[in-house]
C-alpha positions in Angstrom: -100.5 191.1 91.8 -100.3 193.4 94.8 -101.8 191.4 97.9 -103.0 193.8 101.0 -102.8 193.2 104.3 -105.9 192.0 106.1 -108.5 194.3 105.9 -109.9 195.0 109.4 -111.1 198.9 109.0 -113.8 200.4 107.1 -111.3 203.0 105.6 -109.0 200.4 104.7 -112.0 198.6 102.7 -113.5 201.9 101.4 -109.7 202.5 100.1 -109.4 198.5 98.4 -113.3 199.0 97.0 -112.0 202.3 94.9 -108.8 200.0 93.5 -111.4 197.0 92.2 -114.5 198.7 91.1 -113.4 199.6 87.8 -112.3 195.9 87.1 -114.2 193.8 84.6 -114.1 190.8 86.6 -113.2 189.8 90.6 -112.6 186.8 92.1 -114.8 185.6 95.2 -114.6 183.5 98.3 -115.8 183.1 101.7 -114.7 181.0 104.5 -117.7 179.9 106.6 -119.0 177.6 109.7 -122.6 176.3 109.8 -121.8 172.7 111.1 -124.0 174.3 114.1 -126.3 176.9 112.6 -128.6 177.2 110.5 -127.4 180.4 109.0 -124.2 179.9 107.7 -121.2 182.2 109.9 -119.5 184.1 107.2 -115.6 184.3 109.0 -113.8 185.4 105.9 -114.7 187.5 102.2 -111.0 186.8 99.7 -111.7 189.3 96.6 -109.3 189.6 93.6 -108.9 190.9 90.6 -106.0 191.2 88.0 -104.2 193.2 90.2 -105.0 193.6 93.3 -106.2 190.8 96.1 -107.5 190.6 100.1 -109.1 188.9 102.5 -112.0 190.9 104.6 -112.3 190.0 108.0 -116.3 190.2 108.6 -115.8 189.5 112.2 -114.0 192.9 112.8 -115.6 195.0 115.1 -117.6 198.2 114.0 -116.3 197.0 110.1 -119.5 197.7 107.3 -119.3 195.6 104.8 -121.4 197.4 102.5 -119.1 199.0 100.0 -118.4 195.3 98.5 -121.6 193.9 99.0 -122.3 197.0 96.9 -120.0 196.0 94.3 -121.4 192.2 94.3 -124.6 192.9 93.9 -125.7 196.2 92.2 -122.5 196.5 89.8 -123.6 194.7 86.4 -120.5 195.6 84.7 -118.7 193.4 86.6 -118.6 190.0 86.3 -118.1 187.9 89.8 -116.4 184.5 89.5 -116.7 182.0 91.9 -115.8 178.1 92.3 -118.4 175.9 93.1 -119.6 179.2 94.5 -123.3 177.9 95.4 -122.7 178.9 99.0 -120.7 181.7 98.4 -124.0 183.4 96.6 -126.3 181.4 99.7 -123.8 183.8 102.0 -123.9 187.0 99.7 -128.0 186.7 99.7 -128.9 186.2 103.2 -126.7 189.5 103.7 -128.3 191.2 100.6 -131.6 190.0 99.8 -129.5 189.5 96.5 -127.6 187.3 94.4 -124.3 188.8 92.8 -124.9 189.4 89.1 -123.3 188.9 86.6 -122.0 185.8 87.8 -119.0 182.9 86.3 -118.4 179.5 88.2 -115.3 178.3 86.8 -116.4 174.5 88.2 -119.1 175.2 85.5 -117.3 176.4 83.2 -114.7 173.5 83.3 -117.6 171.2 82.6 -117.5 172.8 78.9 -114.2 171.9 78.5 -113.6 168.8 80.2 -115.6 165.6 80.8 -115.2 166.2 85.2 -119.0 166.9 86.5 -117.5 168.3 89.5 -113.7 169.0 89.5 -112.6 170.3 92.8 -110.6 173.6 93.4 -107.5 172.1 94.2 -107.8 169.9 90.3 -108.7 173.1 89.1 -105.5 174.7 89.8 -103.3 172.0 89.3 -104.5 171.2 85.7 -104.3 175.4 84.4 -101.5 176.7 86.3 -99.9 173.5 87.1 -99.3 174.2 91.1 -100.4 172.2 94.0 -102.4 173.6 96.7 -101.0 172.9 100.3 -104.2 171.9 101.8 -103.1 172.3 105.5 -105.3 174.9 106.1 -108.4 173.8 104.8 -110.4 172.6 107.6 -108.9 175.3 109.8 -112.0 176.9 112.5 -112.1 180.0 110.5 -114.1 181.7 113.2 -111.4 181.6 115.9 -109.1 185.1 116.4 -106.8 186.2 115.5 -106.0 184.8 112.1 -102.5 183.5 111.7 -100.5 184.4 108.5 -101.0 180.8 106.9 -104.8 181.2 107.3 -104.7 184.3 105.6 -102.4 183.3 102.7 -104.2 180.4 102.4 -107.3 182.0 102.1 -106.5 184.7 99.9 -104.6 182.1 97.4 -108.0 181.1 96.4 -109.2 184.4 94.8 -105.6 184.9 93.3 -105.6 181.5 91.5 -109.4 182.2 90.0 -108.1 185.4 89.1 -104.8 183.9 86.9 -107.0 180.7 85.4 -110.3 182.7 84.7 -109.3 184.4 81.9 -107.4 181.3 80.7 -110.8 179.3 81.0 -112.6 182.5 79.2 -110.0 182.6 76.7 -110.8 178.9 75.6 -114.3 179.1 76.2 -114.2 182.0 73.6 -112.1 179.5 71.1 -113.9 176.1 71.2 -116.9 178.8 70.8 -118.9 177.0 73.9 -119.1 180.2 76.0 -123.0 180.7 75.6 -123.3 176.9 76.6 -122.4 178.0 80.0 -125.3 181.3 79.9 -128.1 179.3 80.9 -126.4 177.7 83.7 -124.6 180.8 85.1 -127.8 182.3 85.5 -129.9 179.7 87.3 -126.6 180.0 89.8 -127.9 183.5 90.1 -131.6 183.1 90.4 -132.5 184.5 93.6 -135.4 181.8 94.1 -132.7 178.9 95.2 -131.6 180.4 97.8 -134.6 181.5 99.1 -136.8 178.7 100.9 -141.0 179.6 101.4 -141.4 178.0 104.6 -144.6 176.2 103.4 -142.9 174.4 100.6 -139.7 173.5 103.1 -141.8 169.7 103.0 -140.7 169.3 99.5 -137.2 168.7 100.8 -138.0 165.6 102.6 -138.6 162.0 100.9 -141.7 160.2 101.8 -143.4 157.1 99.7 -146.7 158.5 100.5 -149.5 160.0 98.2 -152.2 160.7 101.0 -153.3 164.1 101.2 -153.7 163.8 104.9 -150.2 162.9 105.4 -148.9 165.5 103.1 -150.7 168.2 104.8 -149.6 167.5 107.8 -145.6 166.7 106.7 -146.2 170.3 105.2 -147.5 171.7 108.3 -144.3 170.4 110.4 -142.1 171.0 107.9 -142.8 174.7 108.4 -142.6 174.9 112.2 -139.4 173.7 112.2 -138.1 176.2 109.7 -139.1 178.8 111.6 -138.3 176.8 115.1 -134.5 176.5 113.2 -134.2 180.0 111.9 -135.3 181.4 115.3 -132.6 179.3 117.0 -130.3 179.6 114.3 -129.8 176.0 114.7 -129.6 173.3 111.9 -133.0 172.2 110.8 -131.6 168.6 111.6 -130.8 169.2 115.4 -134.7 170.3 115.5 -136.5 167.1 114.1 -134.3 164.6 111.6 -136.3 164.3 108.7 -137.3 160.8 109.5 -138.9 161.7 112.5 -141.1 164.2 111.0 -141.6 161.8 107.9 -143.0 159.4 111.1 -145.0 162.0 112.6 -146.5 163.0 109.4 -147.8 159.6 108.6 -148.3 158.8 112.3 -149.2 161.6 114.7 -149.7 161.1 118.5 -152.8 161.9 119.8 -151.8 163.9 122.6 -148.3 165.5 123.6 -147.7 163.1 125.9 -147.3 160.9 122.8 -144.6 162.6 122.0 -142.1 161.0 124.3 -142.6 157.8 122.7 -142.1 159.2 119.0 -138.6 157.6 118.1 -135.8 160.7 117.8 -137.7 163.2 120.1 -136.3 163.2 123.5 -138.7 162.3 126.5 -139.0 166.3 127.4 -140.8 167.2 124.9 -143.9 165.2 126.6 -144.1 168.4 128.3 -141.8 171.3 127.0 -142.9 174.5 124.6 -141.6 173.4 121.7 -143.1 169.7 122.0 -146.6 172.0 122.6 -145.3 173.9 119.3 -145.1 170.6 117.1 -148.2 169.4 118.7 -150.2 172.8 117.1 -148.8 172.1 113.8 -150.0 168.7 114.1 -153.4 170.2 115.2 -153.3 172.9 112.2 -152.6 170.7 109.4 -154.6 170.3 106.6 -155.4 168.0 104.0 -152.9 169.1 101.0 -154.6 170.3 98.0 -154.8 168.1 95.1 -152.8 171.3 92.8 -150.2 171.3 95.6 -149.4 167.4 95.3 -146.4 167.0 93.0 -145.9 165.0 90.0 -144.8 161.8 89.9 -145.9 160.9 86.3 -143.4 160.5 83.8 -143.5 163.0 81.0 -144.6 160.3 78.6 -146.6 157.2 78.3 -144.3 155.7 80.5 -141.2 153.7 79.8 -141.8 149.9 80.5 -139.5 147.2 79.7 -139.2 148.4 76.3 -138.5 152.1 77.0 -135.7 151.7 79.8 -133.5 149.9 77.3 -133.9 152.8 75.0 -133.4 155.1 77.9 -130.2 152.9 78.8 -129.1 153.6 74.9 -129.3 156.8 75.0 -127.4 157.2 77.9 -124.4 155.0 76.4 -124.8 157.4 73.4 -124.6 160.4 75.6 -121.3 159.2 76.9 -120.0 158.3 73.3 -120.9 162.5 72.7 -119.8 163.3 75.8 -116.2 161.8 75.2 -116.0 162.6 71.5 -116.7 166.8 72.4 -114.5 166.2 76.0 -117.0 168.0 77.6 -119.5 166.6 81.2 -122.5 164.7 80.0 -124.5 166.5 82.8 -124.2 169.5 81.2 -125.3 168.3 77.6 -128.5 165.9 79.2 -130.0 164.5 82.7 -131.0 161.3 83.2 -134.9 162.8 83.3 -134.4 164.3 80.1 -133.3 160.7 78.6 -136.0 158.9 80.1 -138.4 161.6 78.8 -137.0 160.8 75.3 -137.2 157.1 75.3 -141.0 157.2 76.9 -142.5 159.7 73.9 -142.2 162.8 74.9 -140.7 165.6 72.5 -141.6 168.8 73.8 -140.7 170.6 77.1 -136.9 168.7 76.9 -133.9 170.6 77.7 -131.7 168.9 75.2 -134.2 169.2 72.2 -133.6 173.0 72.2 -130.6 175.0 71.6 -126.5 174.0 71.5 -127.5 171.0 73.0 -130.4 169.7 70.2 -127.4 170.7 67.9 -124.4 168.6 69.6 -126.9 165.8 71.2 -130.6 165.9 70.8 -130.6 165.4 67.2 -128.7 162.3 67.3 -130.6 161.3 70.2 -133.9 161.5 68.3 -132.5 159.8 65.1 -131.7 157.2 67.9 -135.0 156.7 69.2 -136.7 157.0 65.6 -134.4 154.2 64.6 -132.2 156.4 62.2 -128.9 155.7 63.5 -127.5 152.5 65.5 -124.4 151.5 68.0 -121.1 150.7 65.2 -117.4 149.2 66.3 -114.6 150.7 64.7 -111.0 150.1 64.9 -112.2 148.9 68.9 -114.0 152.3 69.0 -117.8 152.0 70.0 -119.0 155.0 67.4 -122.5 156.0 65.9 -123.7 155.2 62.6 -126.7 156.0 60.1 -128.7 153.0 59.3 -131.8 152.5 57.3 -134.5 152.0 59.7 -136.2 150.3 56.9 -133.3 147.6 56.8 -133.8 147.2 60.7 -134.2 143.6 62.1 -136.0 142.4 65.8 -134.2 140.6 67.6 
């Protein structure tokens, strides 16, 4: 593979954008800072694909990096594999207004073919190509210049790794015949709508015990301001308001603004500042939250009780037994919701009673619950095993 020199130039990425467009895959990663924004500082774009691999310097002055985005986001006969690459799209669609499609996330896609839920890059490269990462560089400040060559080679060793194991993985994938388990997943990564957050639903981020409308409306209200208050500062929504404090101001608002300098986690200024006036109007403009708006907290059945979580516990031993047996992440077959569901009644509207996943899990989860098949030990081995519900005996 044919690594290039940092690119810095426009012509120099026009010229590596012409060598990659005709590929049928590319490898992507960014190197970032956002410990103190709230946009994330994209420092680095490493692109690879069987042949050829870079590293993009964004920071470059004068350099447009619109002939990849180009290739990220509007070329859907190349597929764009990332690892663990929720940011790495986050990055890609606060540039674009889009998500990179067709997309791969080898961390995904390891979850079909192992039982790790969320096997890290440098496990990732150790188990396919059998090579340990030096991670020296990893917590480098990628934002400083210039560059020096280990950065660089570090960086770009990240795309030319996920371009080697990729098509290993695929290859597998392809064998074990568990590719289009993966579809479903791949594309919620895509799904423009996660990485774009409405302002007035920003409140449904933060954890309050409460069901008052009152309170809700106006945790809804504040929630909102300090989006926008974080997003004009580009600060992170945290070094605004914690979400504690406007979980206390929501359920506790101050008469007046003067109020304010006693609210724990505010700072005595805002008695009289702008941005302490700010709060103080979404206070003043909240209202009630609608009863359509509230979420839902009821269960998707009659409820579980006593007798329902030890069902729901069952069923979550037997999802490990089919977890193990396949060697594949029981996150990916069922949730914990989706069990509960189960055990409580429900049957319709469950992920894993539809598809590849009723086929390797859900039907043997229902013949669980219906009392067709029961817990067995062989050979030390805890394994399933038909009974005759008929035959069953309380205990």
């Amino acid at each position: 593979m044919q690594v290039h020199p940092l690119i810095e130039t426009n012509a120099a990425l026009v010229e590596f954008c012409a060598l990659i467009q005709g590929s049928d895959f590319i490898a992507v990663d960014t190197e970032f800072m956002r410990e103190n924004t709230f946009w994330p500082e994209l420092c680095l774009i490493q692109v690879a694909d069987r042949d050829h691999a870079a590293a993009i310097d964004p920071m470059a002055p004068g350099i447009d990096l619109g002939p990849l985005l180009d290739l990220l986001v509007d070329n859907e006969d190349m597929l764009k594999v990332f690892h663990a690459g929720g940011q790495d799209v986050e990055i890609i669609f606060n540039l674009t207004g889009k998500t990179p499609h067709p997309i791969f996330d080898t961390q995904i896609g390891q979850m079909a073919l192992g039982q790790a839920e969320q096997v890290g890059y440098s496990n990732l490269v150790e188990a396919w190509i059998g090579l340990q990462l030096d991670k020296g560089a990893r917590f480098t400040d990628w934002s400083r210049r210039p560059l020096d060559k280990r950065q660089i080679d570090y960086a770009v060793g990240d795309v030319t790794h996920l371009a080697k194991i990729f098509p290993m993985m695929l290859d597998k994938l392809i064998k074990t015949g568990r590719g289009h388990w993966l579809d479903e997943e791949m594309e919620k990564l895509a799904d423009p709508a996660n990485y774009s957050v409405d302002p007035d639903k920003a409140w449904q981020r933060i954890k309050v015990p409460t069901r008052k409308l009152d309170v809700l409306g106006r945790l809804q209200s504040l929630a909102a301001w300090r989006e926008r208050e974080a997003r004009t500062k580009n600060l992170p929504r945290g070094r605004i308001v914690k979400d504690e404090t406007l979980a206390d101001l929501a359920a506790h608002p101050p008469k007046d603004q003067d109020g304010l300098g006693r609210v724990r986690g505010l700072s005595a200024t805002w008695r009289t500042n702008d941005i302490g006036g700010r709060l103080m109007d979404a206070i003043a403009n909240a209202k009630p939250m609608s009863k359509d708006d509230m979420p839902d907290r009821a269960p998707r059945g009659p409820g579980l009780g006593k007798e329902g979580t030890l069902v729901a516990d069952l069923l979550k031993l037997l999802l490990k037994i089919r977890a193990r047996e396949l060697n594949v992440a029981a996150r990916l077959i069922a949730r914990s919701d989706d069990l509960e569901a189960l055990a409580a009644g429900a049957r319709a509207g469950i992920q894993m009673m539809q598809g590849w996943r009723y086929d390797v899990f859900g039907h043997a989860a229902l013949d669980l619950v219906e009392g067709r098949m029961g817990f067995a030990v062989v050979n030390g081995k805890l394994v399933m095993s038909e009974i005759d519900p008929n035959a069953a005996i309380e205990i």
